[in-house]
N, C-alpha and C positions, 0 to 999 in steps of 0.2 A: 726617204727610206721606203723603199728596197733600194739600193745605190746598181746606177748602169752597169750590168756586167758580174752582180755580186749574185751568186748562189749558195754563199753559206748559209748554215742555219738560220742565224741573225735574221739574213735576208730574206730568206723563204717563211720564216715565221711572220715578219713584217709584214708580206702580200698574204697571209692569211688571214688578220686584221682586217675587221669592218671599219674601222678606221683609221685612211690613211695618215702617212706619218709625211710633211710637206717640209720643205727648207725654209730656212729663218726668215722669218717677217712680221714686218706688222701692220695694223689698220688701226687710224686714229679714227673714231667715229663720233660724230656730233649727233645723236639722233632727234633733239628738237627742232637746231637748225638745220637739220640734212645737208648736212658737209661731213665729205669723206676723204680721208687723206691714207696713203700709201707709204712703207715704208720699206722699201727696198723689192724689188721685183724680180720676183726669183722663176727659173723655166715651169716650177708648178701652177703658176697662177691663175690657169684657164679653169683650174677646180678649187686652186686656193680659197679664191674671192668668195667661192659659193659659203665660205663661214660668217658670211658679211648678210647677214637674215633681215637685217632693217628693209623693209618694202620702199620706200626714199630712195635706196640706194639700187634696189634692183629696178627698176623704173627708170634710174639715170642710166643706169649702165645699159636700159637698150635704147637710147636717147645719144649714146655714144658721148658720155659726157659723165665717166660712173665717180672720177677725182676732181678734189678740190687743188688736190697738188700730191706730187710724190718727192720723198725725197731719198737719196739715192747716200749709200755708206761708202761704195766702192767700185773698180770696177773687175771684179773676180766675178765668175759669169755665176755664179749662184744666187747673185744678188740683183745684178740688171738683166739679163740675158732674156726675160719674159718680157722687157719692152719688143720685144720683136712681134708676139700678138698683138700688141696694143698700136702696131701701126696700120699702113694702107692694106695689109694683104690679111689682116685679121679684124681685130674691133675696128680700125678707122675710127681712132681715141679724136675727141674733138680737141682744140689747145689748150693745154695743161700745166700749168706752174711746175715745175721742175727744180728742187733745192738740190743741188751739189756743189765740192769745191768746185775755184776752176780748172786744176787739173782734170775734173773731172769731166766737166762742161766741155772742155778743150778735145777730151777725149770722144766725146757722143759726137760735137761739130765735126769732127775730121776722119771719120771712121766708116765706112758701112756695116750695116744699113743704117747704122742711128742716123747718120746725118741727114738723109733725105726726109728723117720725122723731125729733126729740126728745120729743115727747109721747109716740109709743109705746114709746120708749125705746130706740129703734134705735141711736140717738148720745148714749153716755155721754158729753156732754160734761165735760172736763179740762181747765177751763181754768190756763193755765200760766203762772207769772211767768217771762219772757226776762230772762236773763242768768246762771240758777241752774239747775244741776246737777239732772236727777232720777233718781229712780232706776226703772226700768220692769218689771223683772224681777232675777231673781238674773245675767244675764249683760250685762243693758243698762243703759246709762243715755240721756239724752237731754238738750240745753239749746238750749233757743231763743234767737236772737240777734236782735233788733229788725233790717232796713237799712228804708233809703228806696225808698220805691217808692208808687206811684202809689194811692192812700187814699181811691179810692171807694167801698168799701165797709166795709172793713176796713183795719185795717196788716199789714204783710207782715213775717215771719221767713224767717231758713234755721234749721236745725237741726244740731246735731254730735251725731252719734252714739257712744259710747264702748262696746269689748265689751272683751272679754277679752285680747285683742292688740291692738287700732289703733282708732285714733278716726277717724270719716270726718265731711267736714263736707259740706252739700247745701245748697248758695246758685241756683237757680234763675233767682231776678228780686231784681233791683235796679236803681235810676236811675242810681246812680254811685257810683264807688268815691270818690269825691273825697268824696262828700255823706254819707258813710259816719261816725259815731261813733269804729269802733274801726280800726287799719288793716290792710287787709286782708293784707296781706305777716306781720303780724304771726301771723293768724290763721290762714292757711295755713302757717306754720312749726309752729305747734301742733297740726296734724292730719296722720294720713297722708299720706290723700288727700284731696283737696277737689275737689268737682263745680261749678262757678262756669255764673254766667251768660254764656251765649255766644249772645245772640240773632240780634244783626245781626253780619257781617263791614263791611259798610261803610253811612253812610247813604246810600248810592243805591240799596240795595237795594226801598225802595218808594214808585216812582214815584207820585207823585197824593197823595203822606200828609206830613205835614210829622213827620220823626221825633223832633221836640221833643214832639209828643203821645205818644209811645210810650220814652221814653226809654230806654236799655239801656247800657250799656257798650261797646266794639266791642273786636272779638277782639283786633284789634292792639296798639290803648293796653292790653288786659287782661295782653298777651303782657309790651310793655314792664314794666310797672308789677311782674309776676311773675318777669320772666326772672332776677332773681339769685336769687331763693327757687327756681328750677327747676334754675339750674346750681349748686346745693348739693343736690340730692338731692330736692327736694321734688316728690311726686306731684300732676299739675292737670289737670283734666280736663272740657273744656267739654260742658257740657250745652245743654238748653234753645234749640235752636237755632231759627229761623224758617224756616219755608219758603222763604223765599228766600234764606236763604243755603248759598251753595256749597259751604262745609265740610263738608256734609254727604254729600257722596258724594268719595269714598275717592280717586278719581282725579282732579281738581282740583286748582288751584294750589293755593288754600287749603288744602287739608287737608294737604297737601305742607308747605307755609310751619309748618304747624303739628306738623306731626311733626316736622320739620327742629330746632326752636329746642324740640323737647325735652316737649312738651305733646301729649294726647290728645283724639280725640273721643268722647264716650261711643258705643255702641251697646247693640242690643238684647240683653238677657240678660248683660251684663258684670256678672260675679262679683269684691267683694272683700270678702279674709275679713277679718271682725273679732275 
């Protein structure tokens, strides 16, 4: 946010903001051990990273060496498409463990440019079987969870992360919770917190598109569908929002409606411990 292209209000208010608003991600950070892990690699990351304050980690990153590993949800360009700094013609990322399916894998090996930072070795890919537990380090573990979502180029995961205190889960994109395998009430009782997809607030949000090509879930049905798992304690917290939705600035009905009935929006730099 400001989205390419976009000069409404929204958007001009956005670059008024001292601070900017970045696309979905996130950074697991170890700061005893100084291991730092990636999670999803969106085209912001050349200032993203700069929310990453641990001095450990800025000392690796000019070491060329700033990941312990990334792991990758999909391949819609909001989420990998910043591997392309991280190769020869930017950081010249030293070899780096790479979690994704293998459709996904299949997709970096056989593609440009990814494939020539798997040739040089930039992207250890790892590819991962979804649905099983792995172990990443002595404090993490990690398990991909297949949802539905739009399979042009790849299939899409979210990932639960498990530390030493609390398990978080990071669901970005999915088409619907209906169309879903596992359910999701179930699966956010199972974790802390859970970062869910919160693209669109409503489909009128973009005129001239028919939002059946873009499919998402909307805040509200997400609200309904979660609101007993929230009034028992469960933490949720929408991520992945679209520029055009209104949740995203603080003083809004929406974000109102959304704090009210017990739920969060993520922002920039929100820390939680695992």
């Amino acid at each position: 946010m400001p989205q390419v292209g976009c000069y409404a209000e929204r958007c001009e208010r956005a670059r008024g903001r001292a601070s900017p608003r970045y696309a979905a991600s996130l950074a697991l950070v170890e700061p005893e051990a100084q291991r730092y892990y990636l999670v999803d690699v969106t085209p912001d990351i050349t200032r993203q990273i700069d929310l990453i304050e641990e001095p450990g980690f800025r000392a690796r990153a000019g070491e060329r060496r700033p990941f312990d590993g990334i792991f990758l949800t999909h391949a819609h360009i909001g989420h990998y498409a910043g591997l392309a700094v991280l190769g020869r013609e930017g950081l010249g990322m030293a070899p780096t463990p790479t979690y994704c399916t293998a459709a996904m894998a299949d997709f970096l090996r056989t593609n440009g440019p990814w494939d020539l930072m798997v040739r040089e070795g930039r992207l250890d890919l790892r590819p991962t079987e979804p649905g099983r537990w792995h172990r990443v380090d002595d404090r993490l573990e990690a398990r991909a969870l297949l949802v539905p979502h739009r399979p042009e180029y790849s299939d899409t995961v979210g990932w639960m992360f498990r530390g030493p205190t609390a398990t978080v889960l990071y669901l970005p994109d999915i088409d619907s919770w209906e169309r879903w395998e596992l359910d999701v009430e179930d699966v956010v009782a199972s974790v802390d917190v859970a970062l869910v997809d919160a693209s669109f607030y409503s489909a009128e949000e973009v005129p001239g598109r028919d939002i059946r090509d873009i499919p998402h879930p909307l805040v509200p049905s997400s609200m309904d569908r979660l609101q007993g798992r929230v009034d028992r304690g469960a933490r949720v917290v929408f991520t992945h929002l679209n520029n055009t939705n209104p949740a995203l600035f603080e003083d809004s009905a929406e974000a109102a409606e959304i704090r009210r009935r017990g739920f969060e929006v993520a922002t920039e730099g929100m820390r939680i411990p695992l």
